[in-house]
C-alpha positions in Angstrom: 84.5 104.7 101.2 83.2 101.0 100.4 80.9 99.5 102.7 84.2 96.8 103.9 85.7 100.3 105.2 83.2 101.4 107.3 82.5 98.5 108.6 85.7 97.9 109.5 86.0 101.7 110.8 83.0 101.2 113.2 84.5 98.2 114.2 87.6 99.8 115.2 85.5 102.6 116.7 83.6 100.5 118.9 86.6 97.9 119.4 88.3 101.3 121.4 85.3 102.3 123.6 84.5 98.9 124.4 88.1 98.4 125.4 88.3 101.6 127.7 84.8 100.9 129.4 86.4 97.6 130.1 89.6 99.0 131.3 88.1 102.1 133.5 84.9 100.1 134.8 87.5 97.8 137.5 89.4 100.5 138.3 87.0 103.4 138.5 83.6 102.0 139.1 81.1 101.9 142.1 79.4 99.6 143.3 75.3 100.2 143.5 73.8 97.9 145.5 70.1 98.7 144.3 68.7 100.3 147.2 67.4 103.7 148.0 66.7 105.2 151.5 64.9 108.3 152.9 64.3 109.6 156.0 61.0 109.3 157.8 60.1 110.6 161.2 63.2 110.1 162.3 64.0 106.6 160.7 65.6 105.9 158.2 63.8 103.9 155.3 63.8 102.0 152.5 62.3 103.8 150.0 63.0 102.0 147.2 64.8 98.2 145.7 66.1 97.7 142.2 64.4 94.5 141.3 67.8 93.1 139.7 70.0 94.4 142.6 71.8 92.9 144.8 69.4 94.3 147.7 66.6 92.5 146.1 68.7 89.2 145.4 69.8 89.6 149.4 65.6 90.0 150.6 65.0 93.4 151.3 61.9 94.8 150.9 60.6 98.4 150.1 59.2 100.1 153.4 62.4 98.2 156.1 63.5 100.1 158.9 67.2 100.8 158.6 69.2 99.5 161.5 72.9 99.8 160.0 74.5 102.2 157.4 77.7 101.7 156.1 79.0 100.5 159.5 77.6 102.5 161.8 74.7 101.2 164.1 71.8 103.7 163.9 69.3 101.7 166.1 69.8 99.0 169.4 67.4 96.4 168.3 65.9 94.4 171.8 67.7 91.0 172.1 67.5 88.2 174.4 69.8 88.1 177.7 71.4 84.4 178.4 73.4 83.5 181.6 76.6 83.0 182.0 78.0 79.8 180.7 78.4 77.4 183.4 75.3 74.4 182.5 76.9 70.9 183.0 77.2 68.7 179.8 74.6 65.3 179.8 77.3 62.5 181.2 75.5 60.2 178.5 75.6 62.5 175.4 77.9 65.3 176.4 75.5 67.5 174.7 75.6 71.3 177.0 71.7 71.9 177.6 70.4 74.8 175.7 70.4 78.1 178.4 67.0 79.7 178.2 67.1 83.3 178.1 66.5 85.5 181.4 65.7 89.2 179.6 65.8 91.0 176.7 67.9 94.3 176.8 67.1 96.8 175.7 63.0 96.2 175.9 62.2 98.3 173.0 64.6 100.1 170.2 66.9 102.5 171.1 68.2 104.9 168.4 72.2 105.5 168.8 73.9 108.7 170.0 74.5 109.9 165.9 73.8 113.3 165.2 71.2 113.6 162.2 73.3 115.5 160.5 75.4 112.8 160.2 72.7 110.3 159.6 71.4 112.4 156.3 74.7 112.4 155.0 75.5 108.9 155.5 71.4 108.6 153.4 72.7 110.8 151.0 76.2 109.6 150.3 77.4 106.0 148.5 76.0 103.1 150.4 78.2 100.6 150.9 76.3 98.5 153.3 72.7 98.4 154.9 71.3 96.2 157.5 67.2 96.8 157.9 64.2 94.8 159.6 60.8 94.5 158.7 58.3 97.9 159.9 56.0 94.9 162.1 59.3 93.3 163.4 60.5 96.6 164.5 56.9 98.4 165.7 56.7 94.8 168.1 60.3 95.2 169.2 60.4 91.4 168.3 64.1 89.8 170.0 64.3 87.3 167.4 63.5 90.0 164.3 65.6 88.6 161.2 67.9 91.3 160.2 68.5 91.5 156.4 71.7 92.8 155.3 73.8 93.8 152.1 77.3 95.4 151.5 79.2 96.2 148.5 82.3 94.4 149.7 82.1 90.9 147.3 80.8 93.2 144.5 84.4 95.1 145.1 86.4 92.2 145.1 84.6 90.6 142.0 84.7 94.4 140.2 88.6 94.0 141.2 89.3 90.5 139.8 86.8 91.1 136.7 90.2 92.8 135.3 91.4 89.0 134.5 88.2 88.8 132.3 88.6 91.9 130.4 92.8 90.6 130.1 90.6 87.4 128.5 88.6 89.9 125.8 92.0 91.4 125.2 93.2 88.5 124.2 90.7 87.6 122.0 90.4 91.1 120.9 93.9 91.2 119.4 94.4 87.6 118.9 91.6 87.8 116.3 92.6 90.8 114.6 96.1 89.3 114.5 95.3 86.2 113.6 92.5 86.5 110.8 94.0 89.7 109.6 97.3 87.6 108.5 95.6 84.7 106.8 96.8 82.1 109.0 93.3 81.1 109.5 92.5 81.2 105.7 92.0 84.3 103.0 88.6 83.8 103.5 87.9 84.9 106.5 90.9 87.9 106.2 87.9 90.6 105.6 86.5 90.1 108.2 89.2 90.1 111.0 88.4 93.8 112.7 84.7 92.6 112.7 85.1 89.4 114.1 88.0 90.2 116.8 85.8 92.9 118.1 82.6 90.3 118.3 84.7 87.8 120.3 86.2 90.1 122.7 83.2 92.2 123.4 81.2 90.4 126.0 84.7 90.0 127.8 85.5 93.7 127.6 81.8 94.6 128.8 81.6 91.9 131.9 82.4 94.5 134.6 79.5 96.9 133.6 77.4 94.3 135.2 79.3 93.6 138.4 78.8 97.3 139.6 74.7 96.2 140.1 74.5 100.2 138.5 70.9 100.2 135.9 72.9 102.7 133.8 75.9 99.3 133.9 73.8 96.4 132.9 71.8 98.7 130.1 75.5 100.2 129.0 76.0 96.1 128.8 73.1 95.2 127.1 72.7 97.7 124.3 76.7 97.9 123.9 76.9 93.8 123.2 74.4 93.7 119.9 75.6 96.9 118.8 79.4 95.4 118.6 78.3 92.2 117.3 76.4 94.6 114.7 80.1 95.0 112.3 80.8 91.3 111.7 76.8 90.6 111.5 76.8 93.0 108.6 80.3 91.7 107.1 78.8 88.2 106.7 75.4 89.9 105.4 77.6 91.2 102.5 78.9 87.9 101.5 75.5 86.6 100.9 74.4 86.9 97.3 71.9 89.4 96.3 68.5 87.9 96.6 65.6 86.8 99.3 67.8 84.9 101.5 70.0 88.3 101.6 66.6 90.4 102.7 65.8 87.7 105.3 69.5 87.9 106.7 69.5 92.1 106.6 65.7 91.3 108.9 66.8 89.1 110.9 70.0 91.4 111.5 67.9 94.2 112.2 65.3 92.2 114.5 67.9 90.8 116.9 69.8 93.9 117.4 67.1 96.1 117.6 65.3 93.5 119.8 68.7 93.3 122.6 68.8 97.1 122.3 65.2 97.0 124.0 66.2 94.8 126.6 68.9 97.1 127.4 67.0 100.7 127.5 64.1 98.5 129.3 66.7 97.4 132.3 67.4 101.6 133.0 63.7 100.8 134.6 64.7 97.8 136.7 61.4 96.1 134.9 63.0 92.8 133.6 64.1 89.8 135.5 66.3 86.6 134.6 64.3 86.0 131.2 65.6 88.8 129.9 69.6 87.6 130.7 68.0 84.7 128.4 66.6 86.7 125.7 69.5 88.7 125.7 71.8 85.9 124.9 69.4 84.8 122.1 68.8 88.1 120.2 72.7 88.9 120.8 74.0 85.9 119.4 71.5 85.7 116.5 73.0 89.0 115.4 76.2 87.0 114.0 75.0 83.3 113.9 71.5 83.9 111.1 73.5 85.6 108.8 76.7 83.2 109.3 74.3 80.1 108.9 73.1 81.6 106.1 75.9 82.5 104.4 77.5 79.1 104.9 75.0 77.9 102.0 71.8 75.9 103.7 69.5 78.6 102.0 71.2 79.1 98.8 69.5 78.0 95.6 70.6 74.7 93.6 71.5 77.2 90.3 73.9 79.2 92.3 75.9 76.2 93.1 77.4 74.2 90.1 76.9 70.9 89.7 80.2 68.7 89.9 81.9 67.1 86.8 84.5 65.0 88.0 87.2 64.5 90.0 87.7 68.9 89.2 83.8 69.4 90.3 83.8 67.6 93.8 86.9 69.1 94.9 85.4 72.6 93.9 82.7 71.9 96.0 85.3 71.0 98.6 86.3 74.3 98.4 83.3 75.9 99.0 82.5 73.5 101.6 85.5 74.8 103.4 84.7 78.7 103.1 81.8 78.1 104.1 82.6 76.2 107.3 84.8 79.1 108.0 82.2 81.4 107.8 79.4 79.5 109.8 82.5 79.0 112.6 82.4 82.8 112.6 79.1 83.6 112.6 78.8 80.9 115.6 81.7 81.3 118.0 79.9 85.2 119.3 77.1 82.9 120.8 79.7 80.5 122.1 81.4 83.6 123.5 78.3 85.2 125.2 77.0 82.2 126.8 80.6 81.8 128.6 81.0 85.6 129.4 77.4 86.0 130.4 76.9 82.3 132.3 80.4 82.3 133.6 80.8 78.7 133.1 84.5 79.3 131.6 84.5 76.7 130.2 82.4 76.9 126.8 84.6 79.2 124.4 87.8 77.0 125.5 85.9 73.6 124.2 84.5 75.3 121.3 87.9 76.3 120.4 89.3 73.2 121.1 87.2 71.4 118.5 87.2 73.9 116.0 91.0 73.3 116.3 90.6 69.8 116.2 88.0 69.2 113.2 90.4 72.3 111.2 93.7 69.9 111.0 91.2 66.5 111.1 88.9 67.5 108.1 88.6 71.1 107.0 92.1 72.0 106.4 92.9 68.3 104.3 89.6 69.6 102.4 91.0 72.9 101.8 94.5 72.0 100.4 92.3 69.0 98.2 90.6 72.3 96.7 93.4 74.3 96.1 95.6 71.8 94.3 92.3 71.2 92.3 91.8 74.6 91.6 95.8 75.0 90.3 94.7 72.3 88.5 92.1 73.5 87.1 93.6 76.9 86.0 96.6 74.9 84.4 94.5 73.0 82.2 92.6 76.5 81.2 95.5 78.1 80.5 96.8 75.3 78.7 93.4 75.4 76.5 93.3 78.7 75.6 97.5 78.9 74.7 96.6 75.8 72.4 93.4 77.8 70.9 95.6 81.0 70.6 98.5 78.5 68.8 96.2 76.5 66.6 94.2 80.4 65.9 98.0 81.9 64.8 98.6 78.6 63.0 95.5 79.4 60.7 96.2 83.0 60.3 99.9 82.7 59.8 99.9 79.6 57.0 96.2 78.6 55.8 94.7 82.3 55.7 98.0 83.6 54.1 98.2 80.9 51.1 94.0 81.1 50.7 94.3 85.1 50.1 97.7 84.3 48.1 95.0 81.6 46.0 92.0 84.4 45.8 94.4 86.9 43.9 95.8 84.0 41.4 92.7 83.0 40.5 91.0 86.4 40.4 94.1 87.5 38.0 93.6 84.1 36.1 89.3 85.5 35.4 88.4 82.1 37.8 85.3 84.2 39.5 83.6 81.1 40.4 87.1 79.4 42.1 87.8 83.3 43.4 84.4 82.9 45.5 85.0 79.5 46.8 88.4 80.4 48.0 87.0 83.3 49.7 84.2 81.6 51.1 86.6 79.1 52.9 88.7 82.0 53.9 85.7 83.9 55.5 85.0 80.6 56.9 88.5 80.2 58.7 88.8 83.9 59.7 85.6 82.6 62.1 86.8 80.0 63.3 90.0 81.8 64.3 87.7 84.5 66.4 86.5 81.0 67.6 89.6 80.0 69.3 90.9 83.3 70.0 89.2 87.1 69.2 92.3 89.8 69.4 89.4 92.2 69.6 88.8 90.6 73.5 92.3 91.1 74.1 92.9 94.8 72.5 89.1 96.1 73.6 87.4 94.0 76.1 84.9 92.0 76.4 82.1 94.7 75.4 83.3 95.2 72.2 84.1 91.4 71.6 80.1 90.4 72.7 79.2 93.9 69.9 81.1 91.2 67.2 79.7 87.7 68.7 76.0 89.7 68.9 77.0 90.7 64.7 77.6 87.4 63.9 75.2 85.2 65.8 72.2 87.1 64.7 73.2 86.5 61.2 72.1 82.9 62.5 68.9 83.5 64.8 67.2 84.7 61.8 66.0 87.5 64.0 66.9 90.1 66.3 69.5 89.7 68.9 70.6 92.6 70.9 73.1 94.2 72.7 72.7 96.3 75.5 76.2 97.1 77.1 77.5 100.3 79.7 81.2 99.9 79.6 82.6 101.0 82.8 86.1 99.7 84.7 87.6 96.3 82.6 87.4 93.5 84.3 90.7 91.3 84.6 91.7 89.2 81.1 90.3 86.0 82.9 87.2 87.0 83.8 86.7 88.9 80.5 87.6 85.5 78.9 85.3 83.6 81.3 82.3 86.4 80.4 82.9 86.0 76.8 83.0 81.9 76.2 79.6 82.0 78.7 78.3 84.8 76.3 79.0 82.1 73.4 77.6 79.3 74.8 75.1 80.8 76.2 74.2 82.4 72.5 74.3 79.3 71.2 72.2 77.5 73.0 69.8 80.3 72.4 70.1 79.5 68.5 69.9 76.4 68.8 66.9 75.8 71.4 65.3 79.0 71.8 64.0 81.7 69.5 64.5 85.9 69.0 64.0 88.3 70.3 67.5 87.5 71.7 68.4 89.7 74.2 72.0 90.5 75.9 72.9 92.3 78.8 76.5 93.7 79.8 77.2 96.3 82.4 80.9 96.6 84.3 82.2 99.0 87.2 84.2 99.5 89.8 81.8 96.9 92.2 82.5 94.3 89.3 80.6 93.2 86.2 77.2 91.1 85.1 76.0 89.3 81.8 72.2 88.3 80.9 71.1 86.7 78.1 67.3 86.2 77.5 65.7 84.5 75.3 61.9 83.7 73.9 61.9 80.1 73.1 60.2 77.2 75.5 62.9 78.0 78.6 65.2 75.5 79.6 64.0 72.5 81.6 64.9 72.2 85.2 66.8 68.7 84.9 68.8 70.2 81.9 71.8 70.0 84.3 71.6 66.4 85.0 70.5 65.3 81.4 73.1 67.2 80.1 75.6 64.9 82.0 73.9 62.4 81.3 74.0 62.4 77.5 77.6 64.3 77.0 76.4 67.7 76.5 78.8 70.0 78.7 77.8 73.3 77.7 76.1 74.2 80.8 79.0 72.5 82.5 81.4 74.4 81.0 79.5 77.4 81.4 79.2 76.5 85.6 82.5 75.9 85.7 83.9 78.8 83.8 81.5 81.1 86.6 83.3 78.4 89.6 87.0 79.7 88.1 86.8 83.5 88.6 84.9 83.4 91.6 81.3 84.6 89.9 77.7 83.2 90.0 75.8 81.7 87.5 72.1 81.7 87.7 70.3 79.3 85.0 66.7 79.1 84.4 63.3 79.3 83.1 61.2 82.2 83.0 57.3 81.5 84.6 56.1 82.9 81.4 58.7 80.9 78.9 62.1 81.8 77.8 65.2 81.0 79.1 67.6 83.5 81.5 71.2 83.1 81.8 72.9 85.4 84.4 76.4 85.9 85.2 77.7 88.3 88.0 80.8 88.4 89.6 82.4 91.0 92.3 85.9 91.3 93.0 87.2 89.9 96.3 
């Protein structure tokens, strides 16, 4: 199993208990309001407030005197007595003079006719509402005691109506999938539809977990978020190069979802207040948005990206301009997501959609057709090259090479040695320049045997060693073989030319894809080689970056601390 697969199998995992915890939370969750009672001589007491609750949001304190319980009036709290209306409204203001009160009934608590049995199983049972006074309000028998109450019936109503949010992760749930998964939304980002619909819809899916006020709710909420954001965090992880910024992505990764898990274990203690909504939101979001920034090409280095050459250069860098908008849109809509699932503001994902929409058919798509008809382009006038090499190569070996052996044999049955020789050498000569253009070994082999005859022959030119260090696995396809072999021969060549042996060269090729080295011990290659080649009409690092730009690989150019030049070449399948 690759790691694409089990990403996209614990995405699918998680996608289906996030979507049943958001389906059974409306219909067959309770509400917790966050208070626990006990009785005490008699009275019934809070014993205990969730700091996040709705008790605690609604005032009430540890140590109240209960009142009410679930509707039924367990103590007569003393009140004042008014007479009867009657008082004559001010003829000036027609304002009815305030009554004053003439007794309070009754002059101390009374405790209602409920048997205790009753009471402790009312204690013991779901609350669904309390109504309590402060212990001095209550010990004084105070008449004008504020009574703080709570009851679980807007929680039920927002539980009930929280199933038009989860219809909303739905949505995006399967509109993702749908939608990324076909390539409407471009091939690029067709990987990581499971992933991403999962990370869009998950906040949605979640938001009734926090309506039932339950500690064991909000923590399911706040370690279940991350952990579904984890899949598409890791997916855009994987399409950053190998490297530091890769490590510092795979951290970061780690660190926010590790950091949101903690918030959520912490809130099964009721220890956390609104910072921790805030953090949440921050270390959730960074789970997605790091590695997509990342991967959208801020951090990479200048020899991973080749340098344009014309009207075919920029509108490759169009093209990677475009993926890599696409990915940073990814990696940033989650945040988008959370902030309007979390802050209810309902308004933040549809704007953020709305310009991602907009800026797609205003700039991103025109960009993205540019670099496609430049890349057909561009692969026409390759494959136009090389048919022309391989014509021009059969040319030579059909015609020239046939009539310069037929010459050899005249002249060596006519005792000519010395014109023999010649002939030879000049055939020798053109049998080279035909591997040049086109080597049937590359074709018939691969391109491991094809660099064992380029190492043969260029060390016959290093005047010293060049080697070959190959571990043939999988073939790659004919155009990146080609591509791997014409960077080999530049690559070699410049060597010759500008370094010195030892000349080293590197091939290995599997399953995951293939990479090519070549190292060499001369001064190393300057770091403006790039632009003075451009400069002065020396294209072979050009050709070399833009043979790497056509299949999709990497080049890495440059100079070793210590001296010598290193030329890398990896590329993975997609």
């Amino acid at each position: 199993m690759t790691g694409r697969q089990g990403i996209d199998r614990a995405a699918a995992a998680l996608a289906v208990l996030v979507l049943g915890l958001g389906i059974l939370t409306p219909i067959t969750g309770r509400i917790d309001l966050g208070v626990r009672l006990v009785m005490t001589n008699g009275r019934v007491v809070v014993a205990d407030v969730n700091p996040n609750s709705v008790a605690a949001f609604s005032g009430m304190e540890t140590g109240m005197v209960v009142v009410s319980l679930d509707g039924r009036q367990l103590v007569q709290l003393p009140a004042y007595v008014y007479p009867s209306p009657g008082a004559t409204p001010d003829p000036d203001t027609g304002a009815v003079p305030q009554a004053s009160p003439i007794g309070i009934v009754p002059p101390a608590p009374v405790d209602a006719a409920i048997d205790p049995s009753v009471v402790a199983a009312l204690v013991a049972g779901p609350i669904t509402s309390v109504g309590a006074v402060t212990a001095e309000d209550f010990a004084a028998g105070r008449p004008d005691a504020t009574s703080w109450g709570v009851d679980d019936g807007y929680l039920a109503s927002e539980l009930r109506s929280s199933l038009g949010t989860v219809m909303l992760g739905m949505l995006l749930l399967f509109g993702t999938a749908w939608l990324l998964g076909s390539g409407r939304a471009g091939p690029a980002l067709r990987e990581l539809a499971q992933p991403a619909a999962l990370a869009f819809g998950a906040v949605y899916l979640l938001k009734p977990l926090t309506i039932t006020g339950s500690p064991i709710g909000t923590a399911l909420f706040s370690v279940l978020l991350p952990v579904s954001l984890l899949p598409l965090g890791l997916a855009l992880v994987a399409r950053i190069e190998p490297g530091d910024e890769r490590r510092l992505a795979i951290l970061a990764v780690g660190a926010c979802t590790a950091g949101a898990i903690a918030i959520g274990v912490s809130r099964l203690g009721g220890s956390v207040g609104r910072e921790s909504v805030v953090a949440l939101v921050g270390l959730a979001g960074g789970v997605t948005a790091f590695p997509g920034f990342v991967v959208a090409g801020p951090f990479r280095p200048r020899a991973w990206a080749p340098k344009p050459a014309g009207p075919s250069g920029e509108t490759v860098a169009s093209g990677r301009v475009v993926r890599s908008t696409e990915l940073a849109v990814v990696g940033l809509t989650p945040c988008l997501a959370i902030a309007d699932g979390i802050g209810a503001y309902g308004f933040v994902l549809p704007l953020w959609i709305a310009a991602v929409v907009i800026a797609a058919r205003l700039t991103v798509r025109p960009l993205a057709r540019l670099a496609s008809r430049a890349q057909l382009q561009r692969d026409l006038v390759v494959a136009a090259t090389e048919a022309e090499r391989a014509r021009v190569a059969a040319d030579i070996h059909d015609d020239a090479l046939q009539e310069l052996t037929l010459l050899v044999r005249r002249l060596d049955a006519a005792g000519d040695a010395e014109g023999a020789s010649l002939a030879r050498g000049v055939s020798d000569r053109l049998r080279a320049i035909c591997g040049d253009l086109r080597l049937p070994i590359l074709d018939d082999l691969g391109v491991g045997p094809a660099l064992d005859w380029l190492v043969l022959r260029i060390e016959r030119l290093a005047g010293g060693e060049v080697r070959l260090e190959r571990s043939d696995g999988t073939r790659p396809p004919p155009d990146v073989e080609l591509a791997f072999f014409r960077v080999a021969q530049e690559a070699l060549s410049n060597a010759v030319k500008h370094g010195r042996p030892p000349i080293v060269v590197r091939y290995r090729s599997t399953d995951a894809g293939a990479s090519l080295s070549i190292d060499d011990a001369g001064q190393g290659i300057p770091t403006d080689a790039g632009d003075r080649a451009e400069r002065e009409g020396h294209f072979g690092l050009l050709n070399m970056e833009q043979r790497a730009e056509g299949i999709g690989a990497i080049l890495d150019v440059r100079r070793w601390p210590a001296g010598g030049t290193h030329v890398q070449l990896e590329w993975r399948p997609r």
